[in-house]
C-alpha positions in Angstrom: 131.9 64.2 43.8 129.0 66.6 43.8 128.5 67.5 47.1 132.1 67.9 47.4 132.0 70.1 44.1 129.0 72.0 45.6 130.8 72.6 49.1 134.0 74.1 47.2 131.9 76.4 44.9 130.9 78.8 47.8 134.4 80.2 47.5 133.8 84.1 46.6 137.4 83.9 44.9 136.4 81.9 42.3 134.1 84.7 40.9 134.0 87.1 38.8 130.6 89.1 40.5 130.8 90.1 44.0 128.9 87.6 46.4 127.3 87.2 49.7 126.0 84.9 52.0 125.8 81.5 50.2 123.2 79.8 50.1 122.1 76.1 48.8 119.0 75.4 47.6 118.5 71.8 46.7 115.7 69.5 45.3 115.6 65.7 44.0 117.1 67.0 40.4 119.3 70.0 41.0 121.7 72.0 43.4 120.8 76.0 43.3 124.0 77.9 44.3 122.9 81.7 45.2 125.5 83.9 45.4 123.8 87.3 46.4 123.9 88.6 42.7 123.5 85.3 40.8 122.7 82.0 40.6 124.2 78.8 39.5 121.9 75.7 39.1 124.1 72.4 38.8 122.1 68.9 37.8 122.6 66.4 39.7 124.0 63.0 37.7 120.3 61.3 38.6 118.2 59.0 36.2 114.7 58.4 37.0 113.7 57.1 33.4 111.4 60.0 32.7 114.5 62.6 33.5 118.1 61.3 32.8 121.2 63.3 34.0 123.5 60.3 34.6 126.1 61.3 32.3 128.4 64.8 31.8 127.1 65.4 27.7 123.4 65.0 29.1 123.7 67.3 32.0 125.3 70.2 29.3 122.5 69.3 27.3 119.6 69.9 29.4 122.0 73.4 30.6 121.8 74.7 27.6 117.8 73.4 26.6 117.1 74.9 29.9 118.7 78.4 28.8 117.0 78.0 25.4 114.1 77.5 26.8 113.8 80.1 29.2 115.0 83.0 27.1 111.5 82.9 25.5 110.1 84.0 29.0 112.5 85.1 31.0 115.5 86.8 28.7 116.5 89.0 31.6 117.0 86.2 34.5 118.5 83.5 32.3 122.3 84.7 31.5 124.4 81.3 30.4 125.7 78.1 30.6 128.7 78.0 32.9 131.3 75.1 32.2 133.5 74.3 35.3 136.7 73.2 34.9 139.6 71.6 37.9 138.6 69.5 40.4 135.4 68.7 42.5 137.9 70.1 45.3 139.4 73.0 43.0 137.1 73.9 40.8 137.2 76.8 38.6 135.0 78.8 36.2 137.0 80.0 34.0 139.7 77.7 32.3 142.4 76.1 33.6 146.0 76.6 33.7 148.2 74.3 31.6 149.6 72.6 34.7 145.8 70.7 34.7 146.4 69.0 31.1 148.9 66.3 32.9 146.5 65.6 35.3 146.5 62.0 36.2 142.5 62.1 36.8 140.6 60.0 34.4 139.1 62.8 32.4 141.5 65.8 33.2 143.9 65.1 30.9 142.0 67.0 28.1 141.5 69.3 30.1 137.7 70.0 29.9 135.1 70.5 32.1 134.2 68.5 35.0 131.0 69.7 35.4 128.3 72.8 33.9 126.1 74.9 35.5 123.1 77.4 34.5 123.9 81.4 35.9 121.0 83.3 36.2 119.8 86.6 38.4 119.2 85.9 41.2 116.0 87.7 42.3 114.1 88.4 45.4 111.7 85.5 46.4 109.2 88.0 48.2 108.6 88.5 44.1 107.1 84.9 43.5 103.3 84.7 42.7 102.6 82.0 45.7 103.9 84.1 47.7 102.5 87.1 47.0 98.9 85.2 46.9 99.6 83.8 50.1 100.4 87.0 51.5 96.5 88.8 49.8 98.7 90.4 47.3 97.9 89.1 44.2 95.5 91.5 42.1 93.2 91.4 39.2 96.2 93.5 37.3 98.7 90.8 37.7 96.2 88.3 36.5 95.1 90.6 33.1 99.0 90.9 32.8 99.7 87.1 33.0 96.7 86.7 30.5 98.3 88.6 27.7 102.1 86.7 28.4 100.8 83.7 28.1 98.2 84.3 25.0 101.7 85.9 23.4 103.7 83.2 24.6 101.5 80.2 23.0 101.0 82.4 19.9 104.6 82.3 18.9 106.3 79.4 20.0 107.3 76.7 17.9 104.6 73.9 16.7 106.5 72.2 13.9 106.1 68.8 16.2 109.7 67.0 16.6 108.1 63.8 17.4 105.3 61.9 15.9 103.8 60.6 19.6 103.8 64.5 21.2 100.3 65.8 21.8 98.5 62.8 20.4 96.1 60.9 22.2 97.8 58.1 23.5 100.7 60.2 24.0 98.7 63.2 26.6 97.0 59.6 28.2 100.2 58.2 28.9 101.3 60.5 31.8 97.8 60.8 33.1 97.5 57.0 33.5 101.2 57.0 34.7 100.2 59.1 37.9 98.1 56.6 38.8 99.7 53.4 38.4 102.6 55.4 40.4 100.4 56.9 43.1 98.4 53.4 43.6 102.0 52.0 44.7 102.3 53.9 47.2 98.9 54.0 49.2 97.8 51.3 51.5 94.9 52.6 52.7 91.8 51.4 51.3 89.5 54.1 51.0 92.6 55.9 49.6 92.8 53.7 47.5 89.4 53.7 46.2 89.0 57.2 46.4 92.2 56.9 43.7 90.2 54.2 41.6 87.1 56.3 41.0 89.4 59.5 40.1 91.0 56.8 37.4 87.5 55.5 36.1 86.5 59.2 35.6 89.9 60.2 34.0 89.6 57.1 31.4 85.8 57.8 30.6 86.4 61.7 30.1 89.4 61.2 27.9 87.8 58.7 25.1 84.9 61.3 24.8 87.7 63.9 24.6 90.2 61.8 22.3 88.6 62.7 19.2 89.0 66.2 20.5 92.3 65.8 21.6 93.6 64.7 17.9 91.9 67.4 16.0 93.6 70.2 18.0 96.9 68.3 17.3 96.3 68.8 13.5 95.1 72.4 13.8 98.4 73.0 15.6 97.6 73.4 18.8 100.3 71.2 20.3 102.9 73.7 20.7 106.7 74.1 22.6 104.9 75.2 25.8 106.5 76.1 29.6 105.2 72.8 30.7 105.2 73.8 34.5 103.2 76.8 34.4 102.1 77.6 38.3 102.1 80.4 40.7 105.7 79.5 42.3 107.4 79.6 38.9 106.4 83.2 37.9 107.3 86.4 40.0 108.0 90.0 39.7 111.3 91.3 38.5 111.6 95.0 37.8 108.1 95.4 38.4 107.2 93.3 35.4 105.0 89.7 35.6 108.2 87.2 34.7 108.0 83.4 33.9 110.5 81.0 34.5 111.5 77.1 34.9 110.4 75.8 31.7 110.2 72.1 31.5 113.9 71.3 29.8 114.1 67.4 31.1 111.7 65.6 28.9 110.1 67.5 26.0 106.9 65.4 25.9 106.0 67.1 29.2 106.4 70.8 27.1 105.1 69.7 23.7 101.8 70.0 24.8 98.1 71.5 23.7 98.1 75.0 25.2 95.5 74.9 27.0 97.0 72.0 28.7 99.7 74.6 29.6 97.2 77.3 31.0 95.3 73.9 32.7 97.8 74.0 35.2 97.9 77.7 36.3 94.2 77.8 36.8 94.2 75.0 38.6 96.8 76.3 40.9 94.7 79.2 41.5 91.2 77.2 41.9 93.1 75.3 44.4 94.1 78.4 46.5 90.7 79.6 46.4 91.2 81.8 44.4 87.9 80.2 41.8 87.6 84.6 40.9 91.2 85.1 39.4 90.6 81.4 37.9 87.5 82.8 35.8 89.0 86.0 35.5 92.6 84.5 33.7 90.8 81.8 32.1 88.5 84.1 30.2 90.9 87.0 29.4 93.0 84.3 27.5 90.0 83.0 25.9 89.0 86.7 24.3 92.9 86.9 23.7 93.1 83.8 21.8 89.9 82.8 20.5 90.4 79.3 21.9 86.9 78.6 23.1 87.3 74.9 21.5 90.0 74.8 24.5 88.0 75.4 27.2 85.9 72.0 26.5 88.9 70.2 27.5 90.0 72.6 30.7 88.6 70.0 33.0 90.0 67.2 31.7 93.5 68.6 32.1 92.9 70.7 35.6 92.8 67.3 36.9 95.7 66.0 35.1 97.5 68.5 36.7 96.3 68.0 40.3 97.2 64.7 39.7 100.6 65.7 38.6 101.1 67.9 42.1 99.7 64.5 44.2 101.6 62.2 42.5 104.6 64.8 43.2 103.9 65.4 47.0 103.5 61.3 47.6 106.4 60.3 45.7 108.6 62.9 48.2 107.8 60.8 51.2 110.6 59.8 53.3 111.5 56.6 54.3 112.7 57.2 57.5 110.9 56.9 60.5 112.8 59.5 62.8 110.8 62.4 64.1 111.8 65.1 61.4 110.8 62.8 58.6 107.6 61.9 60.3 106.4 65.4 60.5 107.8 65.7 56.6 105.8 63.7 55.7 102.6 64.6 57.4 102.5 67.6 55.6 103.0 65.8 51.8 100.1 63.8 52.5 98.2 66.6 54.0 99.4 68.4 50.3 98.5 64.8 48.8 94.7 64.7 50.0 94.3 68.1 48.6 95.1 67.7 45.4 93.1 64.5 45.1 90.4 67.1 47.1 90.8 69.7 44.2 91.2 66.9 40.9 88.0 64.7 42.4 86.1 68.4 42.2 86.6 68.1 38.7 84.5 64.9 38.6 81.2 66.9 38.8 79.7 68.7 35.5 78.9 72.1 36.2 75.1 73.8 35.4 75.1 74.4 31.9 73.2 77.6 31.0 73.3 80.7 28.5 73.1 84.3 30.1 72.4 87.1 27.5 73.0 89.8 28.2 71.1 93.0 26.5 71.7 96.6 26.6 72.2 100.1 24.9 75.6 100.4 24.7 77.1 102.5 28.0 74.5 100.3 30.0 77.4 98.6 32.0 77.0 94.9 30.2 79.8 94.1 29.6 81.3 95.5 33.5 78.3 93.4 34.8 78.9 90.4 32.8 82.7 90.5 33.7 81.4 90.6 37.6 79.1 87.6 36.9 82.2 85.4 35.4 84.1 85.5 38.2 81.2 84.5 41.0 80.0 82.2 38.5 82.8 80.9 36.6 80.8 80.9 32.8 82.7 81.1 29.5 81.9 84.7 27.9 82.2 85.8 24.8 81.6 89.1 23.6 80.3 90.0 20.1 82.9 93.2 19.7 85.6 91.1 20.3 84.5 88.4 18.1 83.9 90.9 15.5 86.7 92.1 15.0 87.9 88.6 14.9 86.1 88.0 12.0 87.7 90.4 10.3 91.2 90.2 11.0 91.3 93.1 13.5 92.8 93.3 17.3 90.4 93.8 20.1 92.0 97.5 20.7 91.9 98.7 17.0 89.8 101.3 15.8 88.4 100.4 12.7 87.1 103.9 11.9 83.5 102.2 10.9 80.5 104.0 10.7 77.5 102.9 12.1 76.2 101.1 9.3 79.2 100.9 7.8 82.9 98.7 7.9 82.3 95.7 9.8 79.4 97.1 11.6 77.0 96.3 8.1 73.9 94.3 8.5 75.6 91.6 6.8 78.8 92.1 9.4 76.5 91.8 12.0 74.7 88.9 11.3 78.0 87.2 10.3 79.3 88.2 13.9 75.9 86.7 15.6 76.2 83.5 14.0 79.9 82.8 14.6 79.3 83.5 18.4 76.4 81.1 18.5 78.5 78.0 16.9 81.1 79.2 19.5 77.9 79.1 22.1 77.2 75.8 20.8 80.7 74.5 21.2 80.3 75.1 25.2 77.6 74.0 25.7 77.9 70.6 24.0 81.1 70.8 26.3 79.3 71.2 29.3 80.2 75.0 29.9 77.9 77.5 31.1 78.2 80.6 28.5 77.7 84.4 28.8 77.2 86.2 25.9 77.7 89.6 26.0 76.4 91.7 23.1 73.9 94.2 22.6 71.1 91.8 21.2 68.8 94.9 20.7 66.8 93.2 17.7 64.4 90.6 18.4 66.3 88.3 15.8 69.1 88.0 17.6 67.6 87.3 20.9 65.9 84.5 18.8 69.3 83.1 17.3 70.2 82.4 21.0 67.0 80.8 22.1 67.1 78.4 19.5 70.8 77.1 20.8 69.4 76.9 24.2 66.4 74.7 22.9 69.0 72.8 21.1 71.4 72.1 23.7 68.2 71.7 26.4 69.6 74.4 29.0 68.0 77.6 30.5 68.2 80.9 29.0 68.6 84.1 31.2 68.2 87.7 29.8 70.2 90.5 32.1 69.0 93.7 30.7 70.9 96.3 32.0 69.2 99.9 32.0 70.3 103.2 32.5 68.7 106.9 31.9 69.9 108.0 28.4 71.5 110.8 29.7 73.5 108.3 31.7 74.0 106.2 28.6 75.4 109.3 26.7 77.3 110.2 29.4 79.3 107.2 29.5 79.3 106.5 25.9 81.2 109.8 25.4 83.8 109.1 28.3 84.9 106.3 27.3 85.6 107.6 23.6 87.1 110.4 24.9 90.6 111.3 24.3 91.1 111.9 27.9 90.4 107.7 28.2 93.8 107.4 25.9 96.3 106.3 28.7 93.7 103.7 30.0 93.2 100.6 28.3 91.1 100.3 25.4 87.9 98.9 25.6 86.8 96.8 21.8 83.7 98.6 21.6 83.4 101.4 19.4 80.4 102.7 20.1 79.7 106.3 19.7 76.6 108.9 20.2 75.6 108.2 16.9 75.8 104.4 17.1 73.5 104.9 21.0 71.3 107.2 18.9 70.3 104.4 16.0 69.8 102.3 18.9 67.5 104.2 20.8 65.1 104.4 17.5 65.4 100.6 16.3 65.4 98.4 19.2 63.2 95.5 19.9 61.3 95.6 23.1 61.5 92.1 24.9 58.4 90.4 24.1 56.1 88.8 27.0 57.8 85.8 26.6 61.2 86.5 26.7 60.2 88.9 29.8 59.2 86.0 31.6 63.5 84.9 31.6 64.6 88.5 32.1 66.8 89.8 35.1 66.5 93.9 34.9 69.8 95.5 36.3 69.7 99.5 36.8 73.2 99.8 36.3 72.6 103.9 37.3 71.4 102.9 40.6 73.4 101.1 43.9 72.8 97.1 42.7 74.5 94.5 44.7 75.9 91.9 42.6 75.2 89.0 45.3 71.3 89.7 44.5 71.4 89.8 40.6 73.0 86.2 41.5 70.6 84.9 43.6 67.8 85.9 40.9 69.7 83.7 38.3 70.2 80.6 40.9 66.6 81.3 41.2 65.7 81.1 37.4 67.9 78.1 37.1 66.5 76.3 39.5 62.7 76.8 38.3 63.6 75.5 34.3 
């Protein structure tokens, strides 16, 4: 009946839009009709125990979870749920005559639909992320833009948990064991096979340290209504604006999910691409958006779930025939097979763990050279006037209208702000995350508040001073409080001339000690970032 119903639907008289060139786009689950100027996504009546469309009253369902759902991305591409009425040879969408209530079809008497399908706008594909990364278009603007949807997005969907097994322990181990146990089925190879046992030993082992973990965000309400498929090829450009779309709507375990699970599978995407630089660069912009550094302990854990997730996809699409088509199919799924295993077994290895300080007037360029150094060397940051305001209930952008011993920029503020950024230091660490810390840490008391979690978590501390002539340092300080900065975006400092003067009389030099860990940048003077690199790999690898 479907693909009969499918064939008769590219009839333009049965619309109510003009249409052009059909087209039929069609995957294990679904039937995409485009039309020119919309689309119409049909279900196919398919049960495969974790997705169930067998029956009419599911497959309406799932239309309208899928609309619901994606109206919290994607308002503008998602339009309604179309029922179809007639027959799989006549169909109609809009309702029948009266001659169609004597029908003598089972089911037609009533007179109701036969079938329902999803309209949305249809859009250019040139538009989708994968593409556009494919094709050396993808830029640090889209990333920063993605950054802030998501952070939004997870901030505001629902977290009142429907079911008592979603997001708990057993519950995210469940599918990650699953893609074994259904990938191991398929392999006969055996060094494929023991390459798949050793990724399963690691994946065990990291999620009982983690299960704890994994709980406690549950009860803090991380577990949240999230997309649940969240990778380059379901996000693209409409109207010049960073849309999201194809929310999981088939099984709402997959989408009640911690959301960093939800990120997971985005940066992974990216790492995978080789793009490890827009990785860092989204992974930390959502981190200073959200304040989720707990998070990013489990980022690893769940990378690989999710390039398990694309392996376990790519293997399970094999085709059984042997006929030359199918055998060149399917050279290229296990070709996408091997590197996802490739990308999820990278996960496997613990990163250096490490604390860069970073130390400065303010207008020295720390925080520009510290954003540099996440992205070649993929460290958590977190930067004191972010966290700051933070503490105190402000946004990142906001102008507190502080003076420079006053507001939240007190003694008291300060020390308040140094300590909370060394627990959230600590917190990475013990996760095995390199962190940068990008603050000022003018006063030799601060400096010391650092060294002490570095001696506690027994991992190198760098300094990266980063010096400029003070004319230089006013200079900047003054452009970027000027008004003529107001259409660009704002930076969370709010340091001034005043606040660059008090600094300039009551800093701490680095002792002889601390010296002896310090990387000097001129940030006034040419200073390849490739070198200041090399001299920390060089530090690191004399501690």
């Amino acid at each position: 009946m479907s693909v009969e119903l499918i064939k008769a639907l590219q009839d333009p008289t049965l619309y109510d839009h003009p249409t052009k060139d059909f087209q039929v786009l069609e995957t294990h689950i679904s039937w995409v009709i485009l039309t020119g100027s919309y689309a119409y996504k049909i279900k196919k009546p398919v049960n495969f125990g974790f997705l169930n469309f067998s029956s009419l009253e599911k497959r309406k369902f799932f239309c309208h979870e899928e609309l619901r759902l994606n109206r919290r991305l994607a308002s503008d591409l998602y339009v309604e749920v179309k029922p179809i009425y007639g027959q799989p040879s006549h169909p109609s969408l809009s309702k029948q005559p009266l001659k169609y209530a004597f029908s003598a079809e089972p089911n037609k008497a009533d007179n109701g639909p036969i079938e329902y399908a999803l309209k949305m706008v249809q859009f250019d594909q040139n538009g989708l992320l994968d593409l556009l990364e494919e094709a050396h278009k993808l830029t640090p603007h889209h990333i920063k833009t993605l950054a802030k949807s998501i952070a939004s997005f997870h901030a505001s969907v629902n977290s009142n948990i429907p079911n008592d097994n979603f997001g708990t322990a057993q519950g995210v181990f469940a599918p990650v064991n699953e893609n074994f146990e259904q990938i191991q089925d398929k392999l006969t190879q055996p060094s494929c096979l023991e390459e798949l046992l050793t990724l399963k030993k690691w994946a065990t082992t990291t999620f009982r340290g983690l299960q704890a973990l994994i709980e406690q965000r549950r009860s803090l309400g991380f577990v949240r209504e999230c997309h649940g498929d969240l990778h380059l090829g379901n996000i693209t450009l409409f109207d010049q604006k960073i849309v999201i779309f194809d929310c999981i709507e088939f099984n709402a375990s997959l989408s009640w999910i911690d959301t960093i699970s939800d990120l997971a599978f985005l940066v992974m995407d990216l790492e995978k691409r080789g793009q490890s630089a827009y990785a860092n660069q989204l992974t930390n912009h959502y981190l200073e958006l959200t304040g989720d550094y707990q998070g990013a302990v489990l980022l690893r854990f769940y990378k690989a779930y999710r390039a398990m997730v694309r392996a376990k996809v790519a293997i399970l699409s094999l085709h059984p025939d042997t006929d030359e088509s199918s055998t060149k199919a399917n050279d290229g799924l296990m070709g996408q097979y091997h590197q996802y295993i490739a990308q999820a077994s990278r996960y496997k290895t613990t990163p250096n763990r490490y604390i860069l300080l970073m130390h400065g007037f303010s207008g020295s360029g720390k925080s520009h050279i510290s954003s540099q150094l996440v992205e070649q060397l993929g460290a958590i940051r977190i930067r004191t006037d972010i966290e700051r305001k933070r503490l105190f209930n402000y946004e990142a952008s906001d102008n507190t209208r502080s003076s420079v011993n006053g507001g939240i920029y007190t003694l008291s503020a300060t020390q308040k702000t140094y300590d909370h950024v060394a627990s959230l230091a600590t917190t990475l660490l013990e996760g095995g995350l390199a962190v940068i810390v990008d603050a000022a840490n003018l006063k030799q008391w601060q400096r010391a508040l650092f060294i002490e979690v570095a001696t506690s978590q027994a991992v190198p501390l760098i300094i990266v001073s980063c010096c400029a002539d003070n004319s230089v340092l006013k200079e900047r300080v003054i452009k970027r409080a000027s008004p003529s900065a107001a259409n660009q975006e704002k930076d969370a400092s709010e340091a001034k001339v005043d606040t660059l003067e008090q600094q300039l009389r009551s800093a701490d030099s680095l002792s002889v000690d601390e010296l002896r860990h310090t990387i000097q940048i001129r940030t006034d003077k040419p200073n390849p970032l490739d070198l200041t690199i090399h001299e920390i790999e060089k530090h690191l690898a004399n501690h």
